[in-house]
C-alpha positions, 0 to 999 in steps of 0.5 A: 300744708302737705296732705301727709301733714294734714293726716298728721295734724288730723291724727292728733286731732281726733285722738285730742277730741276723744280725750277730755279737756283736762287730759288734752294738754298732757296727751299733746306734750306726749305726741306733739314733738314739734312745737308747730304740730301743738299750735295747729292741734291747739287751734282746731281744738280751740275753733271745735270748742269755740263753733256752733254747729247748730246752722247745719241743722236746717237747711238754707232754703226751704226743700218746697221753694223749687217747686212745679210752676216756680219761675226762676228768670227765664226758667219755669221749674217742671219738676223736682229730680231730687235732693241731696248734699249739695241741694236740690236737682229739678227739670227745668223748661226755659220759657220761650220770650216772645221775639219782636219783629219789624216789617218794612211798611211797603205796599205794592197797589194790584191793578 
């Protein structure tokens, strides 16, 4: 779909969506020429109708489950930097693994 045709499609949208299920049928035959630009209209009418916006009223993960001393694989959470619409920003350390080092066994004897 064009952009110029989304901003068609979502022009009949909203103008459907002010109107009330009984005036939307009448509205789309005056504004809905091309039987194409109904179906589209139709169908987002429908999927409005039909979806549960109630999951956007919480969020997915509770906003204290990166807190100051959350390890997160080799990170340790420092500090929260802020929150907003896509989640969560926080100051992470990455914790230094200690390394394994193998020495070669050799002694020289000192006289």
């Amino acid at each position: 779909m064009t952009p110029e045709r989304w901003q068609e499609v979502k022009k009949v949208l909203a103008a459907a969506l002010e109107r009330g299920p009984a005036e939307r049928s009448a509205y789309l035959d005056q504004v809905c020429a091309e039987p194409l630009l109904r179906r589209e209209a139709e169908s987002l009418i429908a999927a409005h109708e039909q979806g549960d916006s109630s999951f956007m009223e919480q969020p997915a993960v509770q906003s204290n489950a990166l807190k100051s001393g959350t390890k997160l694989g080799p990170y340790e959470i420092l500090a929260p930097l802020g929150v907003g619409g896509m989640g969560e920003a926080v100051c992470p350390r990455r914790r230094k693994q200690p390394g394994i080092r193998n020495h070669s066994s050799r002694r020289e004897e000192v006289n």
